[in-house]
N, C-alpha and C positions, 0 to 999 in steps of 0.2 A: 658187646655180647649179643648173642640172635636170640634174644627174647627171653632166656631162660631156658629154649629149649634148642635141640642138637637140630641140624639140617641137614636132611641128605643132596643131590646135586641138582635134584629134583626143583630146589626151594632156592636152589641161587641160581639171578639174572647177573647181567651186568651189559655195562655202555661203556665200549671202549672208544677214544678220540684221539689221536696222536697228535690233534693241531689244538685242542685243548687242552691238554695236560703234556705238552711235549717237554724238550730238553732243557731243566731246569739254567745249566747257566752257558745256553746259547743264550737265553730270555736276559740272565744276570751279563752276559756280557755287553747286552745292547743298553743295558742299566749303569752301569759300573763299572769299566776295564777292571781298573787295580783293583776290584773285588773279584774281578772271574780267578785273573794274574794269583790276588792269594789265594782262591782253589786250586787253581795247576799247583802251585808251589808245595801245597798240603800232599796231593794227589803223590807227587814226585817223591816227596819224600817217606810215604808212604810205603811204596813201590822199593827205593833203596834200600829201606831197612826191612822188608818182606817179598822180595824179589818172586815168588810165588802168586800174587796177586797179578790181575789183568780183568782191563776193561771190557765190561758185555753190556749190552741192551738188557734192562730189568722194565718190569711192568711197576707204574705208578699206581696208587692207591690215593684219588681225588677226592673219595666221598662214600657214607654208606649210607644204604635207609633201609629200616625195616618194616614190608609193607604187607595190608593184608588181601588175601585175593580171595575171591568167590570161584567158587568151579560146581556147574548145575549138571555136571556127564553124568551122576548116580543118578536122577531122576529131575521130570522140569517141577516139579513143585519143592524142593526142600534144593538152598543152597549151602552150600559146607563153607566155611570161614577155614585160613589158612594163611599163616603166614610165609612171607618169603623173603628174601633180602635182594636187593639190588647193590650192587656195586659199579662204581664209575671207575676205570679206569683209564689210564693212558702208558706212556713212555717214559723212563730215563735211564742210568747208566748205571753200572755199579761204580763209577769214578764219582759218581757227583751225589750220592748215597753218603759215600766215604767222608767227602767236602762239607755236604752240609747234614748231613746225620749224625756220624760216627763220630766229627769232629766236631760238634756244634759247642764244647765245653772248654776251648780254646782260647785263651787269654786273650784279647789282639794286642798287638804293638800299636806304640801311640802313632805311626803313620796309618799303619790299617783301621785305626778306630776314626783317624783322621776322614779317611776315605769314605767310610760310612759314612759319620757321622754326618760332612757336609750337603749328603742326600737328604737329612730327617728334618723334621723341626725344633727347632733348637729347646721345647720340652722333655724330649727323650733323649734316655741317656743309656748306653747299652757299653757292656764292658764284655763279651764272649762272642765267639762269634754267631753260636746259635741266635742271640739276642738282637744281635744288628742285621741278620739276615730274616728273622718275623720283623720285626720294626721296619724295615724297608720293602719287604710284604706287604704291610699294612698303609705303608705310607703310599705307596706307590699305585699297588693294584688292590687296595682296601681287601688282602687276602693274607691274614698272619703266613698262610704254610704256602704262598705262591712262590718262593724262592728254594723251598725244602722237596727233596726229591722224593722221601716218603715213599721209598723204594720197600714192594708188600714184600712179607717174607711169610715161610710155613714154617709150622712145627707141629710134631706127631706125637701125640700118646698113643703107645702101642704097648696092649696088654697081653703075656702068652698064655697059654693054656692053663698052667697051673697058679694065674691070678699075680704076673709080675709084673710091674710098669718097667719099661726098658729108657736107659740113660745111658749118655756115654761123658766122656772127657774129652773135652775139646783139646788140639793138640796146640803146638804153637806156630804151628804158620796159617791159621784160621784169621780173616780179615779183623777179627771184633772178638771180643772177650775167651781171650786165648785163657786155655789152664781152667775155664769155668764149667760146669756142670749143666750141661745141654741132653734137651729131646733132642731125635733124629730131626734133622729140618734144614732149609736153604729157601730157595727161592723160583716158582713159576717161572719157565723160560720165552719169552716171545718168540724166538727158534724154533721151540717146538709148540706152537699154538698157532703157525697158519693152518689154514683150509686148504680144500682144494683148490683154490685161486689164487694160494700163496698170500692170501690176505687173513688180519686178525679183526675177527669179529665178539661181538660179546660172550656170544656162544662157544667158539673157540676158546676163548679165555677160560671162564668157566672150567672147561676140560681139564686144560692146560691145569690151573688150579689146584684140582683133587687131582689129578695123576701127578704133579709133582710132587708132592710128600708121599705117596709111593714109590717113585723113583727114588729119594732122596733116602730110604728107608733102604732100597735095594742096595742101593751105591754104598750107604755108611755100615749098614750093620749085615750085608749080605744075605738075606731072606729074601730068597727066590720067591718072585710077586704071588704066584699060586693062593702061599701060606698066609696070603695079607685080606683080610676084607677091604668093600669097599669104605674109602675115609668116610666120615659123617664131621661137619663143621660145628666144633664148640664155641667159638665166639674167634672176637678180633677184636685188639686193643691197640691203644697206642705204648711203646714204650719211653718210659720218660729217659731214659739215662744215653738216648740215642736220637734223641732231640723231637720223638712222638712219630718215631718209623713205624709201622704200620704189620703186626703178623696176625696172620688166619693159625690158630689151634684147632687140631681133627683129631680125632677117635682114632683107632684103627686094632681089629682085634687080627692075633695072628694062633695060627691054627695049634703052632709047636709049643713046647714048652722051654723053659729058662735054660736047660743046661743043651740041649738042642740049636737053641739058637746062640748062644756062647759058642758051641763049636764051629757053627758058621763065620762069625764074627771074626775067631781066629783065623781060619782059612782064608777071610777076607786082607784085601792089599788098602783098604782107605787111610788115607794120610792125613783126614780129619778130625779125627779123634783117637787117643792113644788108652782108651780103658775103657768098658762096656759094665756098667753098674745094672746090677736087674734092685730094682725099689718093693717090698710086697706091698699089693693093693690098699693091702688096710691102711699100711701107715703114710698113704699120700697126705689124711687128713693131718694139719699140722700135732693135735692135739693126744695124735697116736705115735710119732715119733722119738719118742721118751724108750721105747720098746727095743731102736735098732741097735744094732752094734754100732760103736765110737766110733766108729768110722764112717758109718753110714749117713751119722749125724753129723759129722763134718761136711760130708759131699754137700747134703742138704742147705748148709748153709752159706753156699758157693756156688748158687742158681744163674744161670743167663736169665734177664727179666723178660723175656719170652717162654723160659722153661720155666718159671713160676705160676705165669699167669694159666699157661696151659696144663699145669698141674690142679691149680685154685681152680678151673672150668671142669676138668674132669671130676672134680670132688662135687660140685655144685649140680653136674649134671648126673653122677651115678651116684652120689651119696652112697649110702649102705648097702645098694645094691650090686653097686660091683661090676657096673653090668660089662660083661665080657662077650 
C-alpha cells in the first residue's frame, strides 16, 4: 500500500536495471535445464489450448520502498515532509509470467520434482512448482522471488459521473482468470516506455506506468482518454493465487456518466471482456452489498484478486467520501 495515502505521478520514482532484474529463466536455464525444458513445456501448452496468447517483453517489479523526502522551494526556513515511493524495476516476458506466476500451483511429477529437488538441501521439500522455484531462489541466490517473474500489472478504479465503479467480465481467451469479474487493467509496456534514445529509463517507466491503465481503460471499455482524469496510485500488492505477481491499483475519475459510457462500450470491438457491470459507489464497501440486486452479488463474489484488492483500496482511500 503507499502509506494510506493515494500518489499522484508526482510521488513515484523508480530504478530501472535490465541486467539486474533480467529474463528470469535465461537465469533458470543456466541453473537447471530440465527446469527451464518444464517451462517451455507449460508455456507450449498453454499457447495450444489458448492459441490467442503470444510472447512480449513485460516490466519486472524487483522491490518497492516508501520513502520520505523533504522539498525547501516554499521557503529556505520551513521544510515540507512528503512521501514518495520508489520502485525498482527491470525486464521479463509474458511467457515466463505464465511459467512461473500463473502456473506456480502445479503439481510436479515425480521426475520434475526429482529435478529440483536434487538442486536443494535435502531439508526442503517442495511439491508445486511455485514451491521449488522460491526454494531454489533461496537456495541458490539467497532471493525466495529470484526465479519468479513478478511480471507488474495495473488495474483501474474508474468512477463515472453519477457515482458508478465500472467492471467488466473477463472473456475467455484472457491469459488468467477467464469468466472472473475484473477492473479495466493489463500491463505497462516496455515498447512503449523508451525515450528519446530509444532507451528505458526510470523516468520513462514511471510514464509508461500511469499512461497504461489509461490505455488499457481506452482499449477495454472504449472512453476516449479526454473523459478520463489523470490516474492517481492506490497501492500495490502482491497476489497470492498467482504465486505474489505484483499489480499497481489507480483512481481514475471519468467525466460521463454510467449509461453514456455503456453505449461506448458497446460500440466498442474488445475481446477481453464480454459484459460491462457499472457497481454504485456506496456498495464497494463490503458491508453495503446486502442492498444489490442477486445478481450483483454474485458478480461480487467472483473477483480477480487484483480487482478485490483494488476495490478494498479505493474504499480505504475514499471511504464515505466518495471522492469522485
Amino acid at each position: 500500500e503507499c502509506g494510506g495515502n493515494p500518489l499522484f505521478r508526482s510521488s513515484v520514482t523508480a530504478v530501472f536495471d535490465d541486467q539486474l532484474h533480467g529474463f528470469i529463466l535465461d537465469a533458470l536455464e543456466k541453473v537447471s535445464a530440465p527446469v527451464k525444458t518444464l517451462c517451455d513445456r507449460i508455456w507450449d501448452k498453454r499457447v495450444q489450448d489458448n492459441p490467442s496468447l503470444y510472447n512480449a517483453s513485460k516490466f519486472r517489479l524487483a522491490a518497492v520502498k516508501l520513502k520520505q523526502s523533504t522539498d525547501a522551494s516554499k521557503n529556505d526556513n520551513e521544510l515540507l515532509s512528503d512521501e514518495y515511493l520508489e520502485l525498482c524495476t527491470g525486464l521479463t516476458d509474458y511467457k515466463t509470467f505464465i511459467c512461473t506466476n500463473s502456473s506456480s500451483n502445479l503439481v510436479l511429477s515425480k521426475t520434475d520434482l526429482f529435478d529440483i529437488e536434487q538442486l536443494l538441501p535435502s531439508s526442503i521439500i517442495t511439491r508445486t512448482l511455485g514451491e521449488g522455484l522460491k526454494s531454489l531462489g533461496k537456495a541458490i541466490c539467497n532471493n525466495y522471488r529470484a526465479f519468479i517473474s513478478d511480471c507488474l500489472g495495473v488495474s483501474g478504479i474508474v468512477t463515472t459521473s453519477d457515482n458508478y465503479v465500472i467492471l467488466i467480465k473477463r472473456s475467455g481467451i484472457t491469459g488468467e482468470f477467464q469468466g472472473f469479474i475484473d477492473c479495466p487493467g493489463g500491463h505497462p509496456e516496455p515498447d512503449q516506455a523508451l525515450d528519446s534514445a530509444s532507451n528505458i529509463t526510470g523516468d520513462s517507466f514511471v510514464v509508461e506506468l500511469f499512461d497504461s491503465i489509461l490505455e488499457e481503460i481506452v482499449e477495454e471499455i472504449n472512453i476516449p482518454k479526454k473523459y478520463l482524469s489523470d490516474p492517481v496510485l492506490l497501492g500495490i500488492a502482491r497476489q497470492r493465487l498467482s504465486n505474489g505477481r505484483p499489480v499497481a491499483a489507480f483512481k481514475i475519475r471519468c467525466a460521463l456518466d454510467a449509461s453514456s459510457v455503456q453505449m461506448l462500450y458497446e460500440k466498442g470491438d474488445s475481446t477481453e471482456s464480454v459484459r460491462i457491470i457499472f457497481l454504485p459507489s456506496n456498495c464497494v464497501l463490503q458491508d453495503n452489498r446486502g442492498s444489490l440486486l442477486p445478481s450483483l452479488q454474485k458478480d461480487l463474489a467472483n473477483l480477480t484478486p487484483g480487482c478485490a484488492f483494488a476495490l478494498d483500496q479505493f474504499w480505504k482511500v475514499c471511504g464515505k467520501r466518495l471522492c469522485n
